[in-house]
PDB file of N, CA, C and O in Angstrom:
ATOM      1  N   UNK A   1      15.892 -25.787 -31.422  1.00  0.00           N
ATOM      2  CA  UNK A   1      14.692 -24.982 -31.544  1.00  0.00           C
ATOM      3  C   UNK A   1      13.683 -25.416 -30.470  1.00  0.00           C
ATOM      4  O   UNK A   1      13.616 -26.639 -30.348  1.00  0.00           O
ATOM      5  N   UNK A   2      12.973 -24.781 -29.754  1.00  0.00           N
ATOM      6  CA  UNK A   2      11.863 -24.885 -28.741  1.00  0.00           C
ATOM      7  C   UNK A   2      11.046 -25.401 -29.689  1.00  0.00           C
ATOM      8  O   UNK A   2      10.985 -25.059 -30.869  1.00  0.00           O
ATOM      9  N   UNK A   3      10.192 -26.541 -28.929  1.00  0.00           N
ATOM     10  CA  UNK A   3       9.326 -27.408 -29.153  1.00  0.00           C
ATOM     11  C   UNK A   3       8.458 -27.816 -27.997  1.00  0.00           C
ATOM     12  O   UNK A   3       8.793 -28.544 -27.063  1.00  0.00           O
ATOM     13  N   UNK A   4       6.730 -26.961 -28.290  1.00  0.00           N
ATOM     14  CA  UNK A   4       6.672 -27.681 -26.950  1.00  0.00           C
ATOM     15  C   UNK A   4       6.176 -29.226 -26.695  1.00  0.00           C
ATOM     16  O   UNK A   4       5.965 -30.073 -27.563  1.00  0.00           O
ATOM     17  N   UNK A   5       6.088 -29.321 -25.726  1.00  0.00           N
ATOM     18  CA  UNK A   5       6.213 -30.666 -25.533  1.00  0.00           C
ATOM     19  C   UNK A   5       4.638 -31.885 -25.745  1.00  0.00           C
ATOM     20  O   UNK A   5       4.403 -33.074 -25.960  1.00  0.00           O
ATOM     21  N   UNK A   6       4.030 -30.790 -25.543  1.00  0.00           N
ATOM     22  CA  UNK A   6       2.673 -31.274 -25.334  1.00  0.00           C
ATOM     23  C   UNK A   6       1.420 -30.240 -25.604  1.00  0.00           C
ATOM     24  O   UNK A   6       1.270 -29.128 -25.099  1.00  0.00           O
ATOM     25  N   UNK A   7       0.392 -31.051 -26.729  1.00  0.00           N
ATOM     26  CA  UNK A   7      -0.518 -30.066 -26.579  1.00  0.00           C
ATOM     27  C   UNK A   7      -1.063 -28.954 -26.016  1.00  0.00           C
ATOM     28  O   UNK A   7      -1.121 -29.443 -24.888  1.00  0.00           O
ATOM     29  N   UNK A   8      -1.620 -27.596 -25.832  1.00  0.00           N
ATOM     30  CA  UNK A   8      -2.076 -27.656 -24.828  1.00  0.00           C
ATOM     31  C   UNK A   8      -3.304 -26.769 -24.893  1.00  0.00           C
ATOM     32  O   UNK A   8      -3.614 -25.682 -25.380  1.00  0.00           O
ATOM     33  N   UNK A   9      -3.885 -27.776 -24.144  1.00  0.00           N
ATOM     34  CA  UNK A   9      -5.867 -27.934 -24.458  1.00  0.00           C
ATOM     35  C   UNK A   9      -6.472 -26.133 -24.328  1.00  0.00           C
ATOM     36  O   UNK A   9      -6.017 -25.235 -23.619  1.00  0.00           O
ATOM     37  N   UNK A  10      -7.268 -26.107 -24.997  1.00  0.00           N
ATOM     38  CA  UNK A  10      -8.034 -24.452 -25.085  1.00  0.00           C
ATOM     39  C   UNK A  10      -8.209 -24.189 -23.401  1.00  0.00           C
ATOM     40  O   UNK A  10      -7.631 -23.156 -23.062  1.00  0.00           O
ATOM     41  N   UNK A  11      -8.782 -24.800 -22.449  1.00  0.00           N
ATOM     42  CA  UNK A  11      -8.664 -24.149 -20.837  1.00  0.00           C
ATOM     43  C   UNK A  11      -7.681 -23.892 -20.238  1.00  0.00           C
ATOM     44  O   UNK A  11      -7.783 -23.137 -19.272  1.00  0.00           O
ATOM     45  N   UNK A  12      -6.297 -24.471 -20.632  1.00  0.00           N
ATOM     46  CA  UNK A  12      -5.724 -23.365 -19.706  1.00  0.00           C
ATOM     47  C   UNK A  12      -4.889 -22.394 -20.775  1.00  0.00           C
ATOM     48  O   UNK A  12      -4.208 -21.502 -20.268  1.00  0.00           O
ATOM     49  N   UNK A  13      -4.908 -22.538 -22.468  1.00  0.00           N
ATOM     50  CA  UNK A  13      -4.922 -21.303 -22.920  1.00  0.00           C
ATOM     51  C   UNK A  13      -5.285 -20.181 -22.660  1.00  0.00           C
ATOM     52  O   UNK A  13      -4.627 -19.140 -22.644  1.00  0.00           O
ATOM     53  N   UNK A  14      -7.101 -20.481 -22.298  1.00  0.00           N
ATOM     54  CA  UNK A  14      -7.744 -19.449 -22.056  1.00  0.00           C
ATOM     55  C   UNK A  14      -7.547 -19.140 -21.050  1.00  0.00           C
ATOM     56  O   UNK A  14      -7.768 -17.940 -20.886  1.00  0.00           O
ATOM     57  N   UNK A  15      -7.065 -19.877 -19.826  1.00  0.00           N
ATOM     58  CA  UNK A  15      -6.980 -19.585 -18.358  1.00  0.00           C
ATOM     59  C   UNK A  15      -5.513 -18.671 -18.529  1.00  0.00           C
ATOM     60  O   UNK A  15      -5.322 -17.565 -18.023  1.00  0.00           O
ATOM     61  N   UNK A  16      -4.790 -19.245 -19.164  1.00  0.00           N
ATOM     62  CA  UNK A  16      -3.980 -17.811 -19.336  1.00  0.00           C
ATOM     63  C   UNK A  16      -4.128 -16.268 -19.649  1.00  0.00           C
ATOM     64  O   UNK A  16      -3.703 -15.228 -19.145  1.00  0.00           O
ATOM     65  N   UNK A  17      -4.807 -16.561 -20.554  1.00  0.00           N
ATOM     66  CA  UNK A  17      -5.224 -14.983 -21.403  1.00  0.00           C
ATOM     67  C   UNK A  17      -6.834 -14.331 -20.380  1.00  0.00           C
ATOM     68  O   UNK A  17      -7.731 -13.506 -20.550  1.00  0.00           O
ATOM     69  N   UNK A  18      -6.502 -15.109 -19.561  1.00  0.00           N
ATOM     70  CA  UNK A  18      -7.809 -14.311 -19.025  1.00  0.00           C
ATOM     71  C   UNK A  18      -7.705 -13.322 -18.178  1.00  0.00           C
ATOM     72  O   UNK A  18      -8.774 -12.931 -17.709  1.00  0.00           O
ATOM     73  N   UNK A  19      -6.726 -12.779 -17.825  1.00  0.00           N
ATOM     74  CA  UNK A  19      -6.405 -11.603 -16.858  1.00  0.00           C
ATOM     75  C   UNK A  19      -6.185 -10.316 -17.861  1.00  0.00           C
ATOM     76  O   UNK A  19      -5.814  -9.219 -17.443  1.00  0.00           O
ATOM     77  N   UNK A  20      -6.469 -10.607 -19.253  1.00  0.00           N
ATOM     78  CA  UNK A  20      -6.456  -9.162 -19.702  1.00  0.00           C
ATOM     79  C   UNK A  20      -7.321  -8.138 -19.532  1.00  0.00           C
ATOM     80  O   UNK A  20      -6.912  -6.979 -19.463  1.00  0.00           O
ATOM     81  N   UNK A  21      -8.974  -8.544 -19.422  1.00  0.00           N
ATOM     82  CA  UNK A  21      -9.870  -7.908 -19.286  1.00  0.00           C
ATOM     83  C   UNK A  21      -9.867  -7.325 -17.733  1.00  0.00           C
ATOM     84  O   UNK A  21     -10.637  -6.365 -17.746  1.00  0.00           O
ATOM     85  N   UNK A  22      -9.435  -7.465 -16.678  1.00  0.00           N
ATOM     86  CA  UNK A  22      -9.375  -6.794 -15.778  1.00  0.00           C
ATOM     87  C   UNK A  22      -8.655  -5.851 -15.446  1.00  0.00           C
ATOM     88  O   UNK A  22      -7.951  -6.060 -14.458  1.00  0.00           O
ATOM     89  N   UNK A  23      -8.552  -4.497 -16.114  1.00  0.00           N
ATOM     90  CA  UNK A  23      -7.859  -3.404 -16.124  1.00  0.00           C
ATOM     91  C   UNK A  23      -8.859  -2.736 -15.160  1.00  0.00           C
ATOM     92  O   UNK A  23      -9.990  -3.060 -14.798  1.00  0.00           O
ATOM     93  N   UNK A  24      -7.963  -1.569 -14.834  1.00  0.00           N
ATOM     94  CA  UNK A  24      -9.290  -1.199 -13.619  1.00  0.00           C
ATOM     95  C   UNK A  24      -8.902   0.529 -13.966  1.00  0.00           C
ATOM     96  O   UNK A  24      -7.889   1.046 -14.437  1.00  0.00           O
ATOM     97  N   UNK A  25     -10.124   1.068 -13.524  1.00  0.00           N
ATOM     98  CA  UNK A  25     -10.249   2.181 -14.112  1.00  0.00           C
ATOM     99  C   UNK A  25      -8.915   3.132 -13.035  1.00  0.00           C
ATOM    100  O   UNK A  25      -8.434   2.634 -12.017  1.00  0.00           O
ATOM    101  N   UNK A  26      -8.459   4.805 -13.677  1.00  0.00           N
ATOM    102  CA  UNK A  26      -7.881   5.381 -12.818  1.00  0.00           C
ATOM    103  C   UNK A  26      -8.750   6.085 -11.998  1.00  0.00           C
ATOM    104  O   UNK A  26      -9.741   6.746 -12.308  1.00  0.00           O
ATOM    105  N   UNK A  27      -8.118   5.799 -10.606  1.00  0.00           N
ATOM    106  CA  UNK A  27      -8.761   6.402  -9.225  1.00  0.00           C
ATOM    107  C   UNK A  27      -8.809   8.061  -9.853  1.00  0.00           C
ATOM    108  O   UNK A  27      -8.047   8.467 -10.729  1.00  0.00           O
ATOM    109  N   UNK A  28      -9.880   8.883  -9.185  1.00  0.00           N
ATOM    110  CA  UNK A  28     -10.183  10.352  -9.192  1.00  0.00           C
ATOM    111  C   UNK A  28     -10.265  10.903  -8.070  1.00  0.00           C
ATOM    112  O   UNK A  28     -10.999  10.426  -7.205  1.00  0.00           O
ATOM    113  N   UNK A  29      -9.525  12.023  -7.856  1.00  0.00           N
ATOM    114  CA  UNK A  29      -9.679  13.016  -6.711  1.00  0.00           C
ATOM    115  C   UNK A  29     -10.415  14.067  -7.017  1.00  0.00           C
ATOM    116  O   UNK A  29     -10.711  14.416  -8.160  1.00  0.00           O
ATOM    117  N   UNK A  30     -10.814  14.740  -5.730  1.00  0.00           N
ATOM    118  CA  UNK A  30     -11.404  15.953  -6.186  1.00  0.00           C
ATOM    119  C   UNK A  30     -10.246  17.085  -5.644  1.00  0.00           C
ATOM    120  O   UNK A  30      -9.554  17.014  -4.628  1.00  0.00           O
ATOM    121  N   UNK A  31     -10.274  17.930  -6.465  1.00  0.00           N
ATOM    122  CA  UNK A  31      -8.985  18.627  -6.175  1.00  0.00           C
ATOM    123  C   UNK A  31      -9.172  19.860  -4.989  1.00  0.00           C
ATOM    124  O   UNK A  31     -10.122  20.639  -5.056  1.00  0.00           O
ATOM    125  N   UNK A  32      -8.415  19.917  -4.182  1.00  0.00           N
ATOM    126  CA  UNK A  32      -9.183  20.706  -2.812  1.00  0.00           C
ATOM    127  C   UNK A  32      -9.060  22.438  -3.513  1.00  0.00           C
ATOM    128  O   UNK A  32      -9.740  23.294  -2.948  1.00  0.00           O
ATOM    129  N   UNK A  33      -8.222  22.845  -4.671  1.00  0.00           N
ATOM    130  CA  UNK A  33      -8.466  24.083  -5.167  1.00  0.00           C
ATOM    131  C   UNK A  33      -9.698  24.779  -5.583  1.00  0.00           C
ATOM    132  O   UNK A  33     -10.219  25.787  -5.106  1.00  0.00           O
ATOM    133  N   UNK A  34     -10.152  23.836  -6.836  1.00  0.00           N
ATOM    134  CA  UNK A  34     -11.519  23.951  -7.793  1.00  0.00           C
ATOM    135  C   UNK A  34     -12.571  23.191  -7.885  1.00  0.00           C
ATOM    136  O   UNK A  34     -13.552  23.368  -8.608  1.00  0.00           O
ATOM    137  N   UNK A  35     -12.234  21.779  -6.662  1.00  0.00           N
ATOM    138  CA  UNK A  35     -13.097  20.877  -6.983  1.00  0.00           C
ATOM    139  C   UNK A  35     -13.415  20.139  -7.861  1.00  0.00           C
ATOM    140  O   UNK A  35     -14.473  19.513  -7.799  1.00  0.00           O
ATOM    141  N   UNK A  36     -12.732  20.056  -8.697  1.00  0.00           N
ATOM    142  CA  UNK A  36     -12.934  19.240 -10.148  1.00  0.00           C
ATOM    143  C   UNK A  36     -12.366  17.815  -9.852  1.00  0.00           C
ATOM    144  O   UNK A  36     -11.946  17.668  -8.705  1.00  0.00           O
ATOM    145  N   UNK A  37     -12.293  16.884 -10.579  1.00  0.00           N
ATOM    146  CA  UNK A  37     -11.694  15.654 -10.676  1.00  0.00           C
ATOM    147  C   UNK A  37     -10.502  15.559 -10.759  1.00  0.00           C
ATOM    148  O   UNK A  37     -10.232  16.725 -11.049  1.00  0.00           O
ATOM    149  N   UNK A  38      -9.398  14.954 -10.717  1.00  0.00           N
ATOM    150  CA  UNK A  38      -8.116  15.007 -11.211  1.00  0.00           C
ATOM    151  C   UNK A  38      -7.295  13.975 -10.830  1.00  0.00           C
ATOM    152  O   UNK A  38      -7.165  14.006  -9.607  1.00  0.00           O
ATOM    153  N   UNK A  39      -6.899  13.392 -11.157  1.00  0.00           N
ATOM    154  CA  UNK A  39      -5.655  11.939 -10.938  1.00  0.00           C
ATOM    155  C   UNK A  39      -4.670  12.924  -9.781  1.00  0.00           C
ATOM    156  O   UNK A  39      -4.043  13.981  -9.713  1.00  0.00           O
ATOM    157  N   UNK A  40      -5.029  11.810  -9.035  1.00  0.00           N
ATOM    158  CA  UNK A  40      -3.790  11.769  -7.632  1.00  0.00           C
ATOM    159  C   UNK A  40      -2.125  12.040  -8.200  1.00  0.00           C
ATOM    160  O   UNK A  40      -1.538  11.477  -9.124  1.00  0.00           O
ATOM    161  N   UNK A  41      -1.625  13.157  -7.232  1.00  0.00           N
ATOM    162  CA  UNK A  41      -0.426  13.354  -7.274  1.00  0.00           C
ATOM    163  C   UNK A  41      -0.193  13.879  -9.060  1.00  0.00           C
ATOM    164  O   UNK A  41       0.494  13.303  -9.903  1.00  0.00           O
ATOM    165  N   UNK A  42      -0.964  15.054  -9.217  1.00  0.00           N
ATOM    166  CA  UNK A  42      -1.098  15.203 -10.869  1.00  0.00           C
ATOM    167  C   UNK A  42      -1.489  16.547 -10.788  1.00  0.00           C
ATOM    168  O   UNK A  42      -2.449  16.804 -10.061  1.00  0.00           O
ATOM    169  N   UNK A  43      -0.769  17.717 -11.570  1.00  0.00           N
ATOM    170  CA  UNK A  43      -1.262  18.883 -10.978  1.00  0.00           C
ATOM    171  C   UNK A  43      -2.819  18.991 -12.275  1.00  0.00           C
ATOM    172  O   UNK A  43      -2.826  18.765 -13.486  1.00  0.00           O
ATOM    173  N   UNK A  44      -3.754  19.348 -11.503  1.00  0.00           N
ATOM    174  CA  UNK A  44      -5.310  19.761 -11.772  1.00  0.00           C
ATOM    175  C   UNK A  44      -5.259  20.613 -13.155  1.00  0.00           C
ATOM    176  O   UNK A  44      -4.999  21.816 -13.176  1.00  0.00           O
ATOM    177  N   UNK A  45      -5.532  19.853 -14.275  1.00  0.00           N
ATOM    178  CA  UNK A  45      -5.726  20.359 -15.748  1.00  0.00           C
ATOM    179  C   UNK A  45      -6.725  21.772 -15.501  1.00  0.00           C
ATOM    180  O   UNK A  45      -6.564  22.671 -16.326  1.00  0.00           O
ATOM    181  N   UNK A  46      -7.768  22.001 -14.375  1.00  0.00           N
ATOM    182  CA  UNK A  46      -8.594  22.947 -14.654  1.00  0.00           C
ATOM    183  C   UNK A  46      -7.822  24.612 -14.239  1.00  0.00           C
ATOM    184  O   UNK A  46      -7.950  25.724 -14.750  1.00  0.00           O
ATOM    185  N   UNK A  47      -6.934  24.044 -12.970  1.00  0.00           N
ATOM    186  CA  UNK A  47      -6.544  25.175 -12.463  1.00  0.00           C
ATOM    187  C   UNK A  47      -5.488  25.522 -12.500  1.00  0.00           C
ATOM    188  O   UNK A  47      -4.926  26.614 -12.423  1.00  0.00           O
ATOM    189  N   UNK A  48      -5.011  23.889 -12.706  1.00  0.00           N
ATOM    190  CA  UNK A  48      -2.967  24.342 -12.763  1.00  0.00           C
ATOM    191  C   UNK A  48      -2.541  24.497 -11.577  1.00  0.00           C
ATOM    192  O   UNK A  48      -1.655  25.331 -11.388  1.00  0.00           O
ATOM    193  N   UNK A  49      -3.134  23.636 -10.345  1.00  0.00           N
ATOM    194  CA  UNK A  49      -2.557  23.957  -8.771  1.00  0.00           C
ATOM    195  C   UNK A  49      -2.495  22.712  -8.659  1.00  0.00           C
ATOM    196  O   UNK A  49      -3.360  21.927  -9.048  1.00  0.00           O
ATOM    197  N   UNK A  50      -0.773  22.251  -7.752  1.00  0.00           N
ATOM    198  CA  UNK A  50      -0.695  20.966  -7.273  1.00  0.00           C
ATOM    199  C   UNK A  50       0.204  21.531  -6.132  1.00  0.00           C
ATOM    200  O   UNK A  50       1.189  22.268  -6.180  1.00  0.00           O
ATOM    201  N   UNK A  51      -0.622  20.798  -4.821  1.00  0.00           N
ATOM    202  CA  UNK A  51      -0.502  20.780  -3.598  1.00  0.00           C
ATOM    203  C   UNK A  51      -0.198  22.284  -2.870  1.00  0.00           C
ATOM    204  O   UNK A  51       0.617  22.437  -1.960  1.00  0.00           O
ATOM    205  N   UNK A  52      -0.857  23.140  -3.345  1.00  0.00           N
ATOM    206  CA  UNK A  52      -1.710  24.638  -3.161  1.00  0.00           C
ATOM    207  C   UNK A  52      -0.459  25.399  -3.591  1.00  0.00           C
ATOM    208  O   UNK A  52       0.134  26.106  -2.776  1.00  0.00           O
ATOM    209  N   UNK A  53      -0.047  25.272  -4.839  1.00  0.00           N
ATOM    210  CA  UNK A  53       0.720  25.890  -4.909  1.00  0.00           C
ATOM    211  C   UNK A  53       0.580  25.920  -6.710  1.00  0.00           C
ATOM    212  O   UNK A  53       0.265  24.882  -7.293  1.00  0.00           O
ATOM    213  N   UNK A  54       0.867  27.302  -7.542  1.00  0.00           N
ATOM    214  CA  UNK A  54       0.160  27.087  -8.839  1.00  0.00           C
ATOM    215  C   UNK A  54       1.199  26.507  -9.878  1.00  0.00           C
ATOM    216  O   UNK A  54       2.071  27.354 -10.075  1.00  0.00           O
ATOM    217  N   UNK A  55       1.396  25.423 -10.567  1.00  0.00           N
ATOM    218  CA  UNK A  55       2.841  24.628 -11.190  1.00  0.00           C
ATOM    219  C   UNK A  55       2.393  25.683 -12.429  1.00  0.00           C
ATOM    220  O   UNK A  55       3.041  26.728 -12.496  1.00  0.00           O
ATOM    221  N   UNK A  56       1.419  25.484 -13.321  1.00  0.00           N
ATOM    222  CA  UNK A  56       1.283  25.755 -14.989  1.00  0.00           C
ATOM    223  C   UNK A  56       0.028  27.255 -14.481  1.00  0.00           C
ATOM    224  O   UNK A  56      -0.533  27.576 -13.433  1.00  0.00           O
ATOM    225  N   UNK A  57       0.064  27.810 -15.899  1.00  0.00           N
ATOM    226  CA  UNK A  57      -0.823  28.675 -15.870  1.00  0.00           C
ATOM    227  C   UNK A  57      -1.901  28.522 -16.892  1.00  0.00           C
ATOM    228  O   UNK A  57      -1.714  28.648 -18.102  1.00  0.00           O
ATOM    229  N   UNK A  58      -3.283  28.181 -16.201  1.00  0.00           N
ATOM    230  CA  UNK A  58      -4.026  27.861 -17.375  1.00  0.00           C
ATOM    231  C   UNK A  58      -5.324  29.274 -17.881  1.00  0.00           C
ATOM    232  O   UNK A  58      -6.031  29.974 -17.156  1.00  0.00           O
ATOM    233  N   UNK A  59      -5.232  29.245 -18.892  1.00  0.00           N
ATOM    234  CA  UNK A  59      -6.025  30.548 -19.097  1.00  0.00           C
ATOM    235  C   UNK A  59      -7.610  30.015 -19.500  1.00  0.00           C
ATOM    236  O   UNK A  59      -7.999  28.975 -20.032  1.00  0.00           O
ATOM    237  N   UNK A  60      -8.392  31.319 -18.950  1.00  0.00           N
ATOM    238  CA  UNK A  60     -10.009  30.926 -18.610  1.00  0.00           C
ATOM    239  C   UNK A  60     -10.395  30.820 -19.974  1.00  0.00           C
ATOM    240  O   UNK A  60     -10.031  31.545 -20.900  1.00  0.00           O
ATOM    241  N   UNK A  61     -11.349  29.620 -20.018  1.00  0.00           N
ATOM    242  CA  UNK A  61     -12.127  29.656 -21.056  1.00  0.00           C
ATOM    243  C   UNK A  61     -13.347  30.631 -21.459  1.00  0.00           C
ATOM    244  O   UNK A  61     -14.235  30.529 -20.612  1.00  0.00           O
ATOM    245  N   UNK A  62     -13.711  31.649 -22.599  1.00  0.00           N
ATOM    246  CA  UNK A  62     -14.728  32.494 -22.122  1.00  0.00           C
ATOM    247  C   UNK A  62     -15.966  31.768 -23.240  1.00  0.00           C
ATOM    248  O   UNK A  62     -17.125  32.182 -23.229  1.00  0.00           O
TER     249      UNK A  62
END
């Protein structure tokens, strides 16, 4: 059975667990169709166009 060998002191516990909080937000484009925001390489939730060409069809909100 694993046993470890030696205490081990709260700093470099914590020095371990400390890279969780640095998540980093997702990058935003503006989409050259509608201008809206939209995650890179992702076809545009507003318009349904990825790389000028229309993938989905999204219908207008009235």
């Amino acid at each position: 059975m694993a046993v470890p060998k030696g205490k081990v002191s709260r700093q470099r516990r914590d020095k371990r667990r400390s890279s969780v909080w640095k998540l980093t937000a997702p990058n935003l484009v503006k989409c050259p169709n509608c201008g809206e925001f939209c995650m890179p390489h992702r076809v545009c939730k507003a318009c349904g166009q990825y790389k000028g060409r229309e993938v989905i069809k999204v219908e207008e909100s009235k």
